[in-house]
N, C-alpha and C positions, 0 to 999 in steps of 0.2 A: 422303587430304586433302593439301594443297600442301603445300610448305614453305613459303611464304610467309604461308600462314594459321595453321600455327602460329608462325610468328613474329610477326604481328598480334596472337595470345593472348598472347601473351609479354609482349608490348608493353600492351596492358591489365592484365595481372597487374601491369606493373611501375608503371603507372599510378595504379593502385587504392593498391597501398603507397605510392608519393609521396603521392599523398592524405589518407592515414591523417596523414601529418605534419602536412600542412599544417592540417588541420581541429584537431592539439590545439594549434597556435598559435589559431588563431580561437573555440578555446573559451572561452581566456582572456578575449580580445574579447568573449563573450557576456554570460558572468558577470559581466563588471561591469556591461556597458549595461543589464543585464537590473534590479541592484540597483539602480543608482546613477543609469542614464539618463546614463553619462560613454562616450566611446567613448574608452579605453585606446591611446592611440595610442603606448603607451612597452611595452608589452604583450613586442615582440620582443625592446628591450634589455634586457628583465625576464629574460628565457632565458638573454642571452647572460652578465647580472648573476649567475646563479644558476649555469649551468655553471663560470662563471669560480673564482664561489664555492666551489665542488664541488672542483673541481682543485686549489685555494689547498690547502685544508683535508685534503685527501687526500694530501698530497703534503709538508704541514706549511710549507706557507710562510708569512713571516713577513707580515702583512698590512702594506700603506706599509713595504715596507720599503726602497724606493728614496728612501721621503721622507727617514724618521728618518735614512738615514745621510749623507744629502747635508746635513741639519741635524747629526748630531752626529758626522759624520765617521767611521762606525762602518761595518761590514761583514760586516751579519749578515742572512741571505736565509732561510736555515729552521732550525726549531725539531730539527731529526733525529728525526725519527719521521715515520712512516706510516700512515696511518686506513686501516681496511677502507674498501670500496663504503661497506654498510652504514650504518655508525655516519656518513661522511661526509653521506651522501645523508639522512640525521633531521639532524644539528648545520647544513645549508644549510637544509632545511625551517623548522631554530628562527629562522635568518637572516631566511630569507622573511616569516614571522610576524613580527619585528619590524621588517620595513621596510614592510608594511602597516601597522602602526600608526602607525609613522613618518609614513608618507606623510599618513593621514586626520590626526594630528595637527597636524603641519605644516603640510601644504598644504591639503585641503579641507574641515577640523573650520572654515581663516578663508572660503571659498567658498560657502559654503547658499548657496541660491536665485539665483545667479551664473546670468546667461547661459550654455545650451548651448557657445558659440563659447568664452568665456573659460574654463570646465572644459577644453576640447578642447584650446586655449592650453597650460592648465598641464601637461596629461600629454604636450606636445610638450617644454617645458621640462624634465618629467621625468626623459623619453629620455635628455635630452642628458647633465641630468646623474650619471645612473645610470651613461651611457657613461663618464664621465670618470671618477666614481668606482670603477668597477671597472679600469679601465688603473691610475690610481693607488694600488687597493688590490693587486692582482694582476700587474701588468703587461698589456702590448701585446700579445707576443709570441705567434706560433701556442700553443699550448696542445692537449695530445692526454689525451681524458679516455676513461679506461677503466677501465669499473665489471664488470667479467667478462659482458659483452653478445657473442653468438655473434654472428662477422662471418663475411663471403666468402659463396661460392655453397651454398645447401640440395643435397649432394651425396644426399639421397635424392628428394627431390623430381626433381630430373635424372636420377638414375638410372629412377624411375619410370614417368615421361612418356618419355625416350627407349623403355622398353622396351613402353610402351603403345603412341605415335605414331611410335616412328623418330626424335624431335627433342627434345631435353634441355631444358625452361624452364629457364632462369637466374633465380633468383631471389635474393636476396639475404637472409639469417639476419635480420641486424637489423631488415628490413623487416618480418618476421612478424612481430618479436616487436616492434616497432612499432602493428604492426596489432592486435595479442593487447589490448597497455596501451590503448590507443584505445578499443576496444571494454568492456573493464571499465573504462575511466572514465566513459563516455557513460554505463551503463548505473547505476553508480555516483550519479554526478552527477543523472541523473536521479531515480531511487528518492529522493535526500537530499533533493530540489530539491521532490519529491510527498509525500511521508510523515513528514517529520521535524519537529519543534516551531521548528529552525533555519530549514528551509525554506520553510515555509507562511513565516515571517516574512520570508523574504525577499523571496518570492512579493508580500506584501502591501505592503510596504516598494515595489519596483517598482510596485503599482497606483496607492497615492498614499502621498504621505511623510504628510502631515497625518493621515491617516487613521491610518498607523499609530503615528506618535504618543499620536493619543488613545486609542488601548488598551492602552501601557502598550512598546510597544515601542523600544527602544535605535538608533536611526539610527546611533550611533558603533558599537556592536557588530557589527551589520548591517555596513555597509560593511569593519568591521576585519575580518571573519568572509569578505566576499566575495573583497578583495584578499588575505587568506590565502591564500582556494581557485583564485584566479587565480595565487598565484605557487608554488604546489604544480604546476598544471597549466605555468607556464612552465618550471619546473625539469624536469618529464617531457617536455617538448620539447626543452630545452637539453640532455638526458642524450642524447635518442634524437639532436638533429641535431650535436649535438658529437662521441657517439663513430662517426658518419657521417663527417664531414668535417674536425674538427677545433673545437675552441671558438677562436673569433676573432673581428674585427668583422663581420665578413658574416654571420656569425650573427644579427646583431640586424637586419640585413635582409629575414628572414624575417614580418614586418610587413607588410612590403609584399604581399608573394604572399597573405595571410591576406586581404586587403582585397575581391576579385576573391569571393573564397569567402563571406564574409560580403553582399556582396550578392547572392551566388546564395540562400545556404541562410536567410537574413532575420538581422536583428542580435539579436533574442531568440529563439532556439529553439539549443537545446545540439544539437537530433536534425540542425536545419538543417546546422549549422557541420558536420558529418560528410560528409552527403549533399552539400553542397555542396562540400568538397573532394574527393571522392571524383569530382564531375563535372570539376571542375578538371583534377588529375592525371590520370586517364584521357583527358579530353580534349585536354589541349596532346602527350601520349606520342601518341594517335591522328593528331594534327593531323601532326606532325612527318614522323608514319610517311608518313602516305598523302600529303600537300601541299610538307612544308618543302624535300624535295629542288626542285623546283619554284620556290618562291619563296626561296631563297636558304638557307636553314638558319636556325638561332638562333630560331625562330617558339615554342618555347617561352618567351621571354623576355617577349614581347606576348601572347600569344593569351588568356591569363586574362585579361587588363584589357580586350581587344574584347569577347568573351563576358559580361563585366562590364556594359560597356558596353551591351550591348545588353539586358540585364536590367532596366539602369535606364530604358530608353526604356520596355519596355513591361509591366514589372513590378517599381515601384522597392522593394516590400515584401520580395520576394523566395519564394521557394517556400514555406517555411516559415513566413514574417512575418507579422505582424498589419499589415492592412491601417486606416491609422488616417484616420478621417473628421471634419474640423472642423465646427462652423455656424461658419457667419462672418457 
């Protein structure tokens, strides 16, 4: 076989693990719209709120702590001590868990039966200000979060393939073990989403609120229970694309690429958001390979949002979605 066709494999392999990322941001996205009927548009700086958190805590940094000293003239950044991974990655979980409640109490316990548009409204305002609050609880600054995740190239997998094919796939440690957490949480999320007493209610809660109401079901619970499991799922995003790249603001721009994915794979189905990032990744890595030379480079930057695009022209439900029919 060519070298050039395994390096096209290569290029799919490396696509599939972009994938894997993108779809557990768009999980997040699922699980709420699926409960709440909100589409979470603060979803990405939910990750980048949670890694940020993660780092603070692990690292024992003093939270505001640029505020109090600029208020009381003091000059005190960390507490001297060190969190394992571990104990970190539960004390930001507890975190998460109380800015779900925060949130439902705060903001949409005063929202019931608010227009689509104005829900959408306030998790724009969310975003924003999740962003500020985590610069001023944590700071700005790049941030490098490392919870003992194997990085660099899978030197047995290369060893492997070269001595199979002649040609080493490069693939990257994190990436698997990306793809590995991806795969038991779909499979996770599902099972809980099918079988559980939490679930069914959730389940019911998304077919109609009223309904579930009159059988005894907790809306506040429901929704506290959902944005829990949404910021559970951003904190395993923020872990996996933080100790990628680094925890910073472009982390919370991973929102955007979710969007492309969600209307492939439909805005209710957790199986969607998978498959549908999986075409994604694969397909802007393919695009690049065989087109971008051609038409200038940087085609992974668009090519999710054209492919979007054209999803919504002639399948706005998407692959997975419920295709929903009015009387009018």
């Amino acid at each position: 076989m060519p070298e050039q066709l395994f390096f096209a494999l290569e290029v799919i392999l490396n696509g599939l693990m972009a994938g894997v990322l993108y779809a557990l941001v768009a999980l997040g996205f699922v699980l709420i719209y699926k409960a709440s009927g909100i589409f979470n548009y603060s979803q990405g700086v939910m990750a980048l709120f949670a890694a940020a958190t993660l780092v603070g805590i692990m690292d024992g940094q003093v939270p505001f702590s640029h505020l109090i000293n600029a208020i009381f003239g003091t000059n005190v950044h960390h507490f001297g001590w060190h969190i394992p991974a571990l104990l970190g990655i539960l004390l930001t979980m507890g975190v998460m868990v109380f800015l779900a409640w925060a949130v439902n109490r705060f903001v949409f316990k005063h929202l019931v039966n608010q227009e689509p548009i104005i829900l959408f409204m306030a998790t724009i305002g969310l975003a924003y200000f999740l962003e500020g609050l985590s610069d001023l609880m944590w700071g700005g600054q790049l941030k490098t979060l490392d919870v003992g995740l194997p990085q660099g190239m899978n030197a047995t997998l290369d060893e492997v393939t070269f001595n199979l094919f002649g040609y080493g796939f490069f693939i990257d440690n994190l990436d698997i073990v990306a793809s590995i957490v991806a795969l038991i949480l779909v499979v996770t999320l599902t099972l809980y989403s099918q079988y559980s007493k939490q679930g069914r209610a959730l389940r019911a809660v998304a077919d109609d609120h009223q309904a579930a109401l009159s059988v005894g079901i907790s809306l506040n619970f429901i929704w506290i229970l959902v944005w829990s499991i949404a910021g559970f799922v951003a904190l395993v995003a923020g872990i996996m694309w933080g100790a990628k790249s680094g925890v910073q603001f472009s982390l919370s721009l991973m929102a955007l690429k979710a969007l492309p994915v969600l209307m492939l794979g439909g805005f209710t189905s957790i199986p969607g958001a998978i498959v549908g990032g999986l075409i994604i990744g694969v397909g802007e890595k393919l695009f690049e390979f065989t087109l971008g030379g051609m038409m200038g480079g940087a085609t992974e930057n668009w090519f999710a949002y054209v492919l979007a695009l054209i999803f919504l022209v002639f399948r706005p439900q998407g692959l997975f979605g419920e295709k929903i029919i009015e009387r009018v």
